[in-house]
C-alpha positions in Angstrom: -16.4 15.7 134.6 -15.0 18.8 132.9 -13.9 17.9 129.4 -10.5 20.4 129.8 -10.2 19.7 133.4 -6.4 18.8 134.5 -7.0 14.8 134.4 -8.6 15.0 131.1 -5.6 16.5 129.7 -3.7 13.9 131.4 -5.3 11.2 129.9 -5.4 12.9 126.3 -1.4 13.5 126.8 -1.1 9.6 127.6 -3.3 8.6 124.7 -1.4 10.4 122.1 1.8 9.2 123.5 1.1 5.5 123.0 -0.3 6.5 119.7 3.3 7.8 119.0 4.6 4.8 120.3 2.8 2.5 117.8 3.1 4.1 114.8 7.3 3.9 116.3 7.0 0.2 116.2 5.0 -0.1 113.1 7.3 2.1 110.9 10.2 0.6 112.6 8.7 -2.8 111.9 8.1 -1.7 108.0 12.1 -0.4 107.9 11.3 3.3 108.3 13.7 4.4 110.3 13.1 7.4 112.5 16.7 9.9 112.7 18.2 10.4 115.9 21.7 11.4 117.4 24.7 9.4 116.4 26.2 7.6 119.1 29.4 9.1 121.1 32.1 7.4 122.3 32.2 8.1 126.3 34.2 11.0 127.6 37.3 9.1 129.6 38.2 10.9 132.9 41.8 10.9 134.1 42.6 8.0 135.1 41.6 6.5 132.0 43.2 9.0 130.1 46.5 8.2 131.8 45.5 3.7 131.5 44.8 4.2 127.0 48.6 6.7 126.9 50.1 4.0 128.5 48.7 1.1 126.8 49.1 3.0 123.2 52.6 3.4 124.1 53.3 -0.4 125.1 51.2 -1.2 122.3 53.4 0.5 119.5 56.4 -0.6 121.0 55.3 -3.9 120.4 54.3 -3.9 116.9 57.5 -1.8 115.7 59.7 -4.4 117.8 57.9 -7.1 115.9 58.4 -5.9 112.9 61.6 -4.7 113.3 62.8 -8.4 114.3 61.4 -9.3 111.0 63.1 -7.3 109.0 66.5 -7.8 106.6 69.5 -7.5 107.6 68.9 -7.7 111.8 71.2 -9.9 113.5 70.5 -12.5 115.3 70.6 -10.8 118.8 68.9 -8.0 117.8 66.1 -9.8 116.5 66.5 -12.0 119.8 66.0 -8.9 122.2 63.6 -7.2 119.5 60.9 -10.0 120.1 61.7 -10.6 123.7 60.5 -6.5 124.2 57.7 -7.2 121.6 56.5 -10.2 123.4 57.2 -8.1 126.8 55.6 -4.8 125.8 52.7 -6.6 124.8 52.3 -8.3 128.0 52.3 -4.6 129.7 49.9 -3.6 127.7 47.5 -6.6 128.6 48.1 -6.3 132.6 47.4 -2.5 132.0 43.7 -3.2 131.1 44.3 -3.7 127.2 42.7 -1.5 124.6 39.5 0.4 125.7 36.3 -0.8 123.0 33.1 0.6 123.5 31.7 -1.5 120.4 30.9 2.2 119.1 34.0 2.8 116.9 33.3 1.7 113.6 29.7 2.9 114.1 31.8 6.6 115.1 33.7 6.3 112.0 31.1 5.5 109.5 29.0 8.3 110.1 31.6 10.7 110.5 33.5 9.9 107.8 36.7 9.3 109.7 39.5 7.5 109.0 42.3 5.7 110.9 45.7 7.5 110.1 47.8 5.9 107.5 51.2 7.2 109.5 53.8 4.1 110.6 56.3 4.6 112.7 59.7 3.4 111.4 60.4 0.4 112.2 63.8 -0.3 112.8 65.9 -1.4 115.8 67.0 2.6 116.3 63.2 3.7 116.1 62.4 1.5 118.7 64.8 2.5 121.0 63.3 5.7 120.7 60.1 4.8 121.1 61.0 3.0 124.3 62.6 6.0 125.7 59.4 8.0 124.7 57.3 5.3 126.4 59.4 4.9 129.7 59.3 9.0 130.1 55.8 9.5 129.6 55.0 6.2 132.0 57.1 7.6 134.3 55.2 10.5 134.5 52.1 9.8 134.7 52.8 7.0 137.2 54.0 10.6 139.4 50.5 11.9 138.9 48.1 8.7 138.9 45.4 9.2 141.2 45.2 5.6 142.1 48.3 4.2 144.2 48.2 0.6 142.8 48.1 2.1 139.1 51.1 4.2 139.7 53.1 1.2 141.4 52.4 -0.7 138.1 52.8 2.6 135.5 56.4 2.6 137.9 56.9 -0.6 137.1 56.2 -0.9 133.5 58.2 2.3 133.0 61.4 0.9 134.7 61.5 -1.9 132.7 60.6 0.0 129.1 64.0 2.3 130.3 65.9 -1.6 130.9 64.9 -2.6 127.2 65.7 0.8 125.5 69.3 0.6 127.6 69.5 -3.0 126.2 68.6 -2.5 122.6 70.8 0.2 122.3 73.6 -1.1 123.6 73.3 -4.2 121.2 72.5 -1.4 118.2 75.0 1.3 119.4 72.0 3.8 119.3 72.0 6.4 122.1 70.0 5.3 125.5 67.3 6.7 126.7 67.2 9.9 128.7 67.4 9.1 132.7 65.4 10.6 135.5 67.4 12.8 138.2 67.9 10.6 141.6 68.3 13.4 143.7 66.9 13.1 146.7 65.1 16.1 147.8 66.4 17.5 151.2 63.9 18.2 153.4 62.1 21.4 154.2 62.9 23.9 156.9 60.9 24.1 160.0 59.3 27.3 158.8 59.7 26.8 155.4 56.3 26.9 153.4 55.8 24.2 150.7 56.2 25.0 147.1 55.1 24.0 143.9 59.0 23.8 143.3 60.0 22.2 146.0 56.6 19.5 146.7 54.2 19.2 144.4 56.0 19.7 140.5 57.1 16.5 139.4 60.3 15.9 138.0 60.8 15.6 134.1 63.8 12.9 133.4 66.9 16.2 133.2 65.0 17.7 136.0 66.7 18.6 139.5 65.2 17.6 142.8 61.7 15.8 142.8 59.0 16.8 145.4 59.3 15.5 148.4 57.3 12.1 149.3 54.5 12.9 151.4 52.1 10.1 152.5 54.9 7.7 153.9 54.8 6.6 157.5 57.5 6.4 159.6 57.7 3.4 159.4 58.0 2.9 155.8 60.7 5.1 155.7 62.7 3.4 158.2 62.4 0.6 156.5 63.8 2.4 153.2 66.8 4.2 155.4 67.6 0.6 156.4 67.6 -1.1 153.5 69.7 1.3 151.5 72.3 0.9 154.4 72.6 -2.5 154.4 72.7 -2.6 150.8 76.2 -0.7 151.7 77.3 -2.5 154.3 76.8 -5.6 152.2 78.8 -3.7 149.6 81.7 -2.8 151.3 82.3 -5.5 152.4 82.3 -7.9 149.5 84.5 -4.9 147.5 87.1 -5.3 150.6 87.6 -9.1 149.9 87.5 -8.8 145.8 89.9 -7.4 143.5 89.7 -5.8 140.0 86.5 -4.7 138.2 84.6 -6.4 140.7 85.7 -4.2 143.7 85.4 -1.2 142.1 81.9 -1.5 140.5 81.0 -3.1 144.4 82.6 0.0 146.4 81.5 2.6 144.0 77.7 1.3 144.1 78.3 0.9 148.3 78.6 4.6 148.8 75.6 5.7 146.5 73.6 3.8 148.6 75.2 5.2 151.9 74.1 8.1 150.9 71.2 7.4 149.5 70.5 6.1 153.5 72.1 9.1 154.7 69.3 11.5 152.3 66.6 9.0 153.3 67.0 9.5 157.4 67.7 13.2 157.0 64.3 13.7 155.1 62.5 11.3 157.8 64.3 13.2 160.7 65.8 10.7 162.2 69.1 11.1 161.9 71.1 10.8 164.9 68.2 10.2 167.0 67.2 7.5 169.1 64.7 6.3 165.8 67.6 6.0 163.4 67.0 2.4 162.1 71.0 2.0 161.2 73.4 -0.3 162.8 77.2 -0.6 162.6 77.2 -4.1 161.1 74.7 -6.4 159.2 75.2 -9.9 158.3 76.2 -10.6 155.0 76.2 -13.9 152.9 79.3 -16.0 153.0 81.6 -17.1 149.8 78.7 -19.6 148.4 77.2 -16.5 147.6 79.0 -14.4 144.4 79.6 -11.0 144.7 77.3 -10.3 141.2 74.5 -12.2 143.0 74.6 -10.5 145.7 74.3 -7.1 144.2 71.7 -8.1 141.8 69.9 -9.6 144.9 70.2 -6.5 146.7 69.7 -4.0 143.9 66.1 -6.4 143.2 65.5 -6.0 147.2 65.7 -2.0 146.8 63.5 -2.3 143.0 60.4 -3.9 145.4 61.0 -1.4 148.3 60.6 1.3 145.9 58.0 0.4 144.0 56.0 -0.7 147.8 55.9 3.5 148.0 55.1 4.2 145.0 52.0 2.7 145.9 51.6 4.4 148.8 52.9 7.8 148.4 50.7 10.9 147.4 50.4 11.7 143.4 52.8 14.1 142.5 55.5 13.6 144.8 56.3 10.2 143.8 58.9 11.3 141.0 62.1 10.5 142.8 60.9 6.6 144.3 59.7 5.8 140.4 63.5 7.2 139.4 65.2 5.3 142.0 63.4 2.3 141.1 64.4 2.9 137.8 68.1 3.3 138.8 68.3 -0.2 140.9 66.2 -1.8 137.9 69.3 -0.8 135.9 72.0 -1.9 138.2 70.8 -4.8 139.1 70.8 -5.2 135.0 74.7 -4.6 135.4 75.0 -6.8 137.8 73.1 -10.0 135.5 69.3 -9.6 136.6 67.3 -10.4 133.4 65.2 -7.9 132.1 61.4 -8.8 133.1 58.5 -6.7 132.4 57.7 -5.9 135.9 60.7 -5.7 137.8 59.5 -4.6 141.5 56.5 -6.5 141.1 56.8 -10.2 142.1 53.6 -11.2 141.9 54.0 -10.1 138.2 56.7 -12.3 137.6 
């Protein structure tokens, strides 16, 4: 056999590797231990990215609202609805997937020194406000963009209700609500009109004009959505015809948004006027057991799930106006005496 043949260096390459490997174990073994690279927290991709913002936010929101219900000098109610959004935020948070732990950040933090940052956000009824207007934006956002349809219905969702809270707080603290996203339904695109990243793909910021236009709804589901903002007037119109006072002005005024809302909705499905147009002349509508308030609110929380239903199945990045109209009915139905939940849309949430 030849000494320096290829299989002799083989088995001389083998043999000093398990030498190596010993003398691992027995200086390993005797507390020697041998250097190697410091361990790296995982590189999240997008959708994680967009899971930890939203958390974080829900997160914060919860500690400043506790301790902001803590503190001197808050009134009863405010420290009420302080700890009902602390106690709600949190629950976000928790149905969002919770805090991301690797089991690698103290080890991270030792070795390079680091240190978690001493800032605190203020923690007042006012600064939370703010921080749930900061949250229900950036939710809003990124449930637009989410790759993943059931993670934007729920980013949807969670938004909508952080925008019920902020309105809430700050009506009870006389701080300024939160900023509100456009509901202007996008009119739909000319036969030889070629999309744009204006008019279909950039989504709306919450002072923005027109979203994108939906793409990735049947037409089906947007029948369904045509008929349900009509009926939602109908119902409406009626009730403000038989009531007097505050109650039939709030009831007509909300009866032609959505009739136009139904009107935008079958023009950008293209079947208005056509022999598709889901719309009829009259609907039935509850009798006198039912109150005019409860019937909004029912129909305003009918709309909220409709909504939210496409936001799971519409495209990322054109789902900017159905998160802001889910946002809008969310609120309403607040005017009209719908508790606040932290999932409004989603009733297997609730």
């Amino acid at each position: 056999m030849n000494p320096n043949g290829p299989r002799a260096r083989t088995r001389r390459r083998s043999a000093l590797t398990a030498l190596a490997l010993t003398c691992a174990i027995i200086l390993s073994g005797c507390g020697v231990r041998l250097e190697s690279p410091p361990p790296t927290e995982p590189v999240p991709d997008a959708v994680e990215v967009v899971r930890r913002t939203a958390v974080a936010d829900a997160l914060l929101v919860a500690d400043q609202a506790g301790a902001a219900a803590a503190s001197e000098g808050v009134g009863p109610d405010v420290a009420a609805q302080l700890t009902a959004i602390a106690e709600a935020t949190a629950l976000q948070a928790e149905q969002l997937g919770g805090e991301y732990d690797s089991g690698l950040g103290d080890i991270v933090t030792e070795r390079s020194g680091a240190s978690p940052s001493a800032t605190t956000p203020e923690q007042t009824p006012r600064a939370v406000v703010t921080s749930l207007g900061d949250a229900a934006t950036r939710t809003r956002a990124a449930a637009d963009q989410a790759q993943s349809g059931p993670l934007g219905r729920l980013l949807g969702s969670v938004s909508a209700a952080q925008a019920r809270y902020a309105r809430d707080l700050a009506r009870l603290t006389g701080a300024r609500g939160p900023a509100l996203p456009s509901t202007q339904i996008p009119e739909p695109l000319e036969d030889d009109a070629e999309p744009s990243e204006e008019t279909s793909t950039a989504p709306a910021s919450a002072t923005e004009g027109p979203a994108a236009v939906p793409t990735g709804l049947s037409a089906e589901e947007l029948a369904t959505l045509v008929l349900a903002e009509d009926t939602a007037a109908y119902a409406l119109e009626v009730r403000a015809a038989q009531a007097d006072g505050d109650i039939r002005t709030r009831a007509y005024d909300r009866s032609r948004v959505h009739r136009a809302r139904a009107q935008a909705w079958a023009l950008l499905a293209g079947v208005d006027g056509t022999d598709q147009d889901p719309r009829r002349v009259a609907y039935a509508v509850p009798g006198p057991e039912t109150a005019t308030p409860d019937l909004a609110r029912d129909l305003e929380d009918d709309l909220t799930q409709n909504y939210a239903t496409l936001v799971g199945v519409a495209e990322p990045g054109t789902r900017a106006i159905l998160v802001a109209l889910m946002t809008d009915t969310t609120l309403v139905a607040a005017q009209w005496g719908a508790p606040a939940i932290p999932f409004p849309g989603l009733p297997e949430r609730a």
